[in-house]
C-alpha positions as CSV (number, residue, x, y, z in Angstrom):
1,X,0.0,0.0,0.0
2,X,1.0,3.6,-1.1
3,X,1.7,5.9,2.1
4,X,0.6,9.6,0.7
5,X,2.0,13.1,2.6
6,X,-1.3,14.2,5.1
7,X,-1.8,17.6,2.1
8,X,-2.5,14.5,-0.7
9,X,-5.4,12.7,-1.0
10,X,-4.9,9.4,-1.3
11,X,-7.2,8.4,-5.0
12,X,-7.7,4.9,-4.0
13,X,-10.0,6.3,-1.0
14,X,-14.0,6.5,-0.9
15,X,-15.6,9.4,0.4
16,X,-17.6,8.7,3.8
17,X,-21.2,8.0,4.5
18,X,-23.6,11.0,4.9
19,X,-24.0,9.6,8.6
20,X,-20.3,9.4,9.2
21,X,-19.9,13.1,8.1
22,X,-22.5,13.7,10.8
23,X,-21.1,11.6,13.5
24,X,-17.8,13.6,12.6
25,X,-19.1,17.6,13.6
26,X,-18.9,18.9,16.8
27,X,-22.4,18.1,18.6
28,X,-22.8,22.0,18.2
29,X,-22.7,21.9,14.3
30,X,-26.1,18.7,14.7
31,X,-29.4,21.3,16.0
32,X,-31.5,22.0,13.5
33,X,-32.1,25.6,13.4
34,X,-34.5,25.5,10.1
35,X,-37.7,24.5,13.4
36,X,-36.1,26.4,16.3
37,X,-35.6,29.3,15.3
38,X,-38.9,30.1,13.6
39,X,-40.8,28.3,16.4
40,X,-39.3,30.3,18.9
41,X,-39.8,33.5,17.0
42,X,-43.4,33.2,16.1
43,X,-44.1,32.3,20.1
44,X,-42.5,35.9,20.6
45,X,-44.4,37.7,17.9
46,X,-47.9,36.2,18.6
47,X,-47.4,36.6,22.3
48,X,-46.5,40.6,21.8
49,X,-49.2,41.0,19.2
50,X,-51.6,39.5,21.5
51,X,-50.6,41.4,24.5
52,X,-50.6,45.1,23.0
53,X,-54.1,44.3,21.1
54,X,-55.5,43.5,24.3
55,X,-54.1,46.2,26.0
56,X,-55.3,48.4,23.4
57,X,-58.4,47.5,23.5
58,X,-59.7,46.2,27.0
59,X,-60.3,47.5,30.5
60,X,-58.2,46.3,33.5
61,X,-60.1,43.5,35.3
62,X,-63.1,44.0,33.2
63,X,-63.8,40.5,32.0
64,X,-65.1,39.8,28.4
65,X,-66.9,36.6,27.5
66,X,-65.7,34.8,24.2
67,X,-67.6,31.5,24.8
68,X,-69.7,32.0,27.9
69,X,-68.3,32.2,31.4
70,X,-65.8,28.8,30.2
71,X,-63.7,31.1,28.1
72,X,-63.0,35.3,28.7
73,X,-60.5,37.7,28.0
74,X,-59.9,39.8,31.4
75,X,-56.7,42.2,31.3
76,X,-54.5,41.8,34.1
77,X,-50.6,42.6,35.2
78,X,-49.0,40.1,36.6
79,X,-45.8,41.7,38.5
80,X,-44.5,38.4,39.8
81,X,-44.4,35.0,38.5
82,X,-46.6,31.7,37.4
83,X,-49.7,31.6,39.1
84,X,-49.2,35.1,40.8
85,X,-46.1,34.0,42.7
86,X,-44.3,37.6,44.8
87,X,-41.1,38.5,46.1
88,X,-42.3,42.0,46.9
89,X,-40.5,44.7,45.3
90,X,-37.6,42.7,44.0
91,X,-40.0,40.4,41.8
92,X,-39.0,42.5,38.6
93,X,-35.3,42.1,39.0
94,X,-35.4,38.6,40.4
95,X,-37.4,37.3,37.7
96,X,-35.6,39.3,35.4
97,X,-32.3,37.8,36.1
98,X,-34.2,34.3,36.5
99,X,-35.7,34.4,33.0
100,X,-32.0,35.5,31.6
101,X,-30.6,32.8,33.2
102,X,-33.4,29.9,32.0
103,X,-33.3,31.5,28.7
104,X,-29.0,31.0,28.5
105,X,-29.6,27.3,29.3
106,X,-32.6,26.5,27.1
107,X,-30.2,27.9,24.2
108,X,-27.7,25.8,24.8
109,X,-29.6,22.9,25.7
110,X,-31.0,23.4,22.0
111,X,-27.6,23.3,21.2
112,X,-26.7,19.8,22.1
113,X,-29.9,18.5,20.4
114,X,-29.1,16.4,17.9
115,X,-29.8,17.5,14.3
116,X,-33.0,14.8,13.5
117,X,-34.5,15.0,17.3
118,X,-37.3,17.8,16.5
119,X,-39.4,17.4,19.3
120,X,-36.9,18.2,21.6
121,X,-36.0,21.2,20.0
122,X,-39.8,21.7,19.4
123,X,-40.1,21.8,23.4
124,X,-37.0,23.8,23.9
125,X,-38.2,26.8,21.3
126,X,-41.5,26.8,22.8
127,X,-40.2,27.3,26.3
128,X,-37.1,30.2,25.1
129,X,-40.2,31.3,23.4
130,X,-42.4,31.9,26.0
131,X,-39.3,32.7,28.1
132,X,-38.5,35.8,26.2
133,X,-42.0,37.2,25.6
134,X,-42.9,37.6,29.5
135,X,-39.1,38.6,29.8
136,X,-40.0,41.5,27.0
137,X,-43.2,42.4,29.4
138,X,-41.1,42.8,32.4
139,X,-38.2,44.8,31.2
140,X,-40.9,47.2,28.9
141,X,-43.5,48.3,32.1
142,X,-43.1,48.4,35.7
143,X,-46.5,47.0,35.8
144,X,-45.3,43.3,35.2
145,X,-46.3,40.7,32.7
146,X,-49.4,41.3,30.4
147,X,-52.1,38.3,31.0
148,X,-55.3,38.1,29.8
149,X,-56.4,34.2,29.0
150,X,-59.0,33.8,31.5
151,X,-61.0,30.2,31.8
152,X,-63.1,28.1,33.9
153,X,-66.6,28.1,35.4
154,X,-68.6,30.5,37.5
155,X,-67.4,29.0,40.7
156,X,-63.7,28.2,39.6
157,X,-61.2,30.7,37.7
158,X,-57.8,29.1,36.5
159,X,-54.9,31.7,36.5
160,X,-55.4,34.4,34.0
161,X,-52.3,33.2,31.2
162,X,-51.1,34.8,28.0
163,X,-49.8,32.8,25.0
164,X,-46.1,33.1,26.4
165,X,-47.0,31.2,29.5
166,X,-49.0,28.5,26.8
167,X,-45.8,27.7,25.2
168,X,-43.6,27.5,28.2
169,X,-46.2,24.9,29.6
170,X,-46.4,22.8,26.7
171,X,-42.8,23.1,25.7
172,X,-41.8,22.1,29.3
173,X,-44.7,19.3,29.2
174,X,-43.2,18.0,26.0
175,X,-39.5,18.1,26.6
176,X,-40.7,16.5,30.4
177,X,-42.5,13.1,28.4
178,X,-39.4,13.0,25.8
179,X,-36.7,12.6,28.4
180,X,-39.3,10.5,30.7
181,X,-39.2,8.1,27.3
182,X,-35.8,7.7,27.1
C-alpha cells in the first residue's frame, strides 16, 4: 500500500457515509435551526401582538366573555411570576435575572440537540419562546407581565395566562415526556 504526505489525497479512498460526516461535527454543528428558530420566534411575535391588542383595546379587570363564562379575555398585570407568585419589590429584577438565566440554558440545551431530534427542539423553542415574551413584558412596564387568558366556570377561575405562558407549559410538558421516554 502507497503511504501519501497528510496535504494529498490518497485516489484509491472513498468518500464517507452521509452519517459518518454527521457523527464527525462537533455536537454544536447537529441542531437544527431550520424548526427552532422560527418556532421560537413566532411564540414571541404572537405573544407581543396578542398582548398590546388586548391592551389596546380592554379595561383592566373587566372580564369579556368569548364563549360564555368557560372562556373570557380579562386584562390583568402580573408583577410576579406563574400563578401570581411575589417577592415584593424585588420580583422584577429577580425574575428578570431568572428568565436570563433559564433563557441561556434552554439555548444551549438546543444546542446539544441532535440535528433529527425535533421534538426536543420543538419543546425547547416553545419554552425560550415563552421565556423571552414575559421577559420582554417585564423589562418594557413596571406594571409586570401582560395576562389576559381567563378560563373556567362560574365558581372556579384558572390563573389568568397569555400565549407566552402557553408555550412555556407545553414546551416544558413536551420536553418532560421526551426525556421520561428515554
Amino acid at each position: 500500500r502507497r503511504v501519501f504526505p497528510p496535504d494529498v489525497v490518497d485516489p484509491t479512498r472513498r468518500a464517507p457515509a452521509p452519517d459518518a460526516i454527521y457523527m464527525s461535527m462537533p455536537e454544536s454543528r447537529l441542531r437544527n435551526p431550520m424548526l427552532y428558530w422560527p418556532i421560537a420566534a413566532t411564540s414571541v411575535v404572537l405573544d407581543y401582538i396578542t398582548k398590546r391588542m388586548v391592551e389596546g383595546r380592554l379595561v383592566p379587570h373587566v372580564a369579556h366573555s368569548v364563549f360564555g363564562d368557560w372562556f373570557r379575555l380579562t386584562l390583568t398585570y402580573n408583577t410576579g411570576a406563574a400563578m401570581n407568585l411575589s417577592l415584593g419589590t424585588s420580583s422584577r429584577v429577580v425574575f428578570t435575572v431568572v428568565a436570563i438565566v433559564m433563557i441561556t440554558v434552554i439555548v444551549q440545551m438546543y444546542r446539544a440537540t441532535p440535528r433529527n431530534d425535533y421534538w426536543q427542539a420543538t419543546a425547547l423553542a416553545l419554552i425560550a419562546g415563552g421565556a423571552l415574551g414575559n421577559l420582554l413584558d417585564r423589562l418594557r412596564s413596571a406594571r409586570g407581565v401582560v395576562d389576559f387568558i381567563d378560563i373556567g366556570t362560574t365558581g372556579w377561575r384558572f390563573w389568568t395566562f397569555n400565549i407566552a405562558d402557553s408555550g412555556v407549559t407545553c414546551g416544558a410538558v413536551l420536553l418532560a415526556l421526551l426525556i421520561l421516554s428515554r
